[in-house]
C-alpha positions as CSV (number, residue, x, y, z in Angstrom):
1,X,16.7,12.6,26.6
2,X,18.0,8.8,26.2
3,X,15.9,6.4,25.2
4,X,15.8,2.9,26.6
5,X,17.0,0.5,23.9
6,X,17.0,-2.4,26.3
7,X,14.6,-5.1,25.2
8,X,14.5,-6.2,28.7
9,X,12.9,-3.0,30.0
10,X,9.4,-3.5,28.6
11,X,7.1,-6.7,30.2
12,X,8.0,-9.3,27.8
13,X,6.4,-13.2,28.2
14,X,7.7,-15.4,30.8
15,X,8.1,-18.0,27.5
16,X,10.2,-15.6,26.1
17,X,12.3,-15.2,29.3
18,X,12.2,-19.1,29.2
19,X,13.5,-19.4,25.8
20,X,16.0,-16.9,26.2
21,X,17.8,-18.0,29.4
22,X,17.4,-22.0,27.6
23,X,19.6,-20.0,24.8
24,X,21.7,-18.2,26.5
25,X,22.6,-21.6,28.6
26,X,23.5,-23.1,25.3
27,X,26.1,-20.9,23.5
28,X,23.7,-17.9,22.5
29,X,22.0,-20.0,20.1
30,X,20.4,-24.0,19.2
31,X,18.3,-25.7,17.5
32,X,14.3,-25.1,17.7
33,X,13.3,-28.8,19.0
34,X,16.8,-28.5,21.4
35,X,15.1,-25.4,23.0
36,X,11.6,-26.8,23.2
37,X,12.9,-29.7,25.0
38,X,14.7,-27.9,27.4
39,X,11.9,-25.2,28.1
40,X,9.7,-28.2,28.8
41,X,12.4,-29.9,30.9
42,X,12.4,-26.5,32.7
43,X,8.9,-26.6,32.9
44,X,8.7,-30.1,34.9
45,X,11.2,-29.0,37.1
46,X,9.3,-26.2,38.1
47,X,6.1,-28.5,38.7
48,X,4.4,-26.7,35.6
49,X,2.3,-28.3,33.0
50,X,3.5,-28.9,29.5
51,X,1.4,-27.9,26.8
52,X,0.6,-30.2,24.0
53,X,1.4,-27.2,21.8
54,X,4.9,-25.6,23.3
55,X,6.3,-26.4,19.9
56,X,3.9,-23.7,18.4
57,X,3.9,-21.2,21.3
58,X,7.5,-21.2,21.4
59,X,8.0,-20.5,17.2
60,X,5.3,-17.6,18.0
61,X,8.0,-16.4,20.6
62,X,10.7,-16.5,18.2
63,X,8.5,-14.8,15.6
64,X,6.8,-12.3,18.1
65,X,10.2,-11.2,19.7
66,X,12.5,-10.8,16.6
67,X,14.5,-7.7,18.6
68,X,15.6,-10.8,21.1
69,X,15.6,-13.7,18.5
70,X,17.0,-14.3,14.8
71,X,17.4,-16.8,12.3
72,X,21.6,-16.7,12.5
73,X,21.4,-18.5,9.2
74,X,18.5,-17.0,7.8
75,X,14.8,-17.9,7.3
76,X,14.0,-21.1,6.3
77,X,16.5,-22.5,9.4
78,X,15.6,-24.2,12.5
79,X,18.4,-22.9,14.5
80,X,17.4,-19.6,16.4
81,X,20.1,-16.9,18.9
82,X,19.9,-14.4,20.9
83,X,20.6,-11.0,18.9
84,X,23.8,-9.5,19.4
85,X,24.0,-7.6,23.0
86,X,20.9,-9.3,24.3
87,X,21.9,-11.2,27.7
């Protein structure tokens, strides 16, 4: 039996899905407040509201999904990726 390794398989937030295709847009990886402006600009677009706390739902993203999103150099930075062979 295989198992599914695909992180795309399982429900994931539509935030996450946000952040991820803002990543993937940008190279595979950018700065946090690079990637909150653009979620939010894809937000407005969209006719959505913007929260007053994006900023801090989309760190808890990062942080929540760590088998989509890393720290390519290491914790403590502000820049996030996709992991290797997410897309």
């Amino acid at each position: 039996m295989t198992q599914n390794t695909n992180p795309w398989a399982t429900q994931i937030d539509p935030l996450a899905q946000d952040v991820a295709a803002v990543l993937k847009r940008m190279g595979g990886s950018a700065h946090q407040k690079d990637v909150v402006q653009c979620v939010a600009a894809m937000k407005r677009q969209r006719g959505e509201t913007v929260a007053q706390d994006l900023t801090n739902r989309i760190v808890e993203v990062f942080e929540r999904y760590r088998d989509l999103f890393f720290r390519p150099f290491g914790e403590g930075s502000m820049r996030w990726a996709l992991q290797p062979g997410v897309a």
